[in-house]
C-alpha positions in Angstrom: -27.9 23.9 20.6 -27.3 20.7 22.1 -26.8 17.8 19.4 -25.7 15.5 21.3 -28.3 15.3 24.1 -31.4 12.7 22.6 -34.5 12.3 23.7 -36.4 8.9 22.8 -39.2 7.5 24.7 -38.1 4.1 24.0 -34.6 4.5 25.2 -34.2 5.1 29.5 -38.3 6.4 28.9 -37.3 9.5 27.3 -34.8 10.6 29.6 -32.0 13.0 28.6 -29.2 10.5 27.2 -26.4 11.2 25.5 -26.5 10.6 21.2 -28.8 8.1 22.0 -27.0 5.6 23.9 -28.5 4.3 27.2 -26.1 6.9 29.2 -28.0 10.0 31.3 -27.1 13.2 31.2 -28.5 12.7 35.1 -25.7 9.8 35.5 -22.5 12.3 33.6 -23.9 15.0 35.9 -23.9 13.1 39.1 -20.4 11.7 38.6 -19.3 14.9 38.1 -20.6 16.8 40.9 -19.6 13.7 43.4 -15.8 14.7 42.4 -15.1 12.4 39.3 -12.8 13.8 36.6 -13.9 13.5 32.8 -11.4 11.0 32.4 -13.1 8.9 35.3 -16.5 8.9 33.3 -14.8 8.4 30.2 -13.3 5.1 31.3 -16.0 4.4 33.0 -18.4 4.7 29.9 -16.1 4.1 26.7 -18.3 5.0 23.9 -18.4 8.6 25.5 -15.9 11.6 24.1 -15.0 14.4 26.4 -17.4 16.7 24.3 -20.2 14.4 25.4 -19.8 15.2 29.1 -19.1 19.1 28.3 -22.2 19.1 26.5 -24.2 16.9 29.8 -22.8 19.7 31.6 -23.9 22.8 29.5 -27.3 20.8 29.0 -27.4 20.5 33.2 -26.3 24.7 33.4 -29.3 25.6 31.1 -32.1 23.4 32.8 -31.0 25.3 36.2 -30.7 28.7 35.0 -32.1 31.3 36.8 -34.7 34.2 34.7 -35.3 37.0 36.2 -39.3 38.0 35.8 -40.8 41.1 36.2 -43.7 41.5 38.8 
């Protein structure tokens, strides 16, 4: 579902980075949300693509997700 989110305890201590680079989803994320375009993070982070932040993004909509539970 999300191939190019990575999870390595030796790289950022297992944070969620992006195709195991030393980038955080966290960092994509924040950028974002602070008002930065995709083009801003990708020259701000070269070795990204644009389907590297849509995927941070997707990754950050499903970790907040809201389920509904039955009492």
């Amino acid at each position: 579902m999300f191939d190019r989110i990575s999870f390595d305890p030796m790289i950022m201590g297992g944070r969620a980075c992006i195709r195991g680079m030393r980038i955080p989803v966290s960092v994509i994320v924040s950028q974002i949300a602070h008002g930065a375009s995709t083009d801003e993070v990708l020259a701000e982070y070269p070795d990204l693509e644009a389907e590297d932040v849509q995927q941070a993004l997707e990754y950050a909509a499903w970790l907040t997700r809201e389920e509904v539970r039955s009492a």
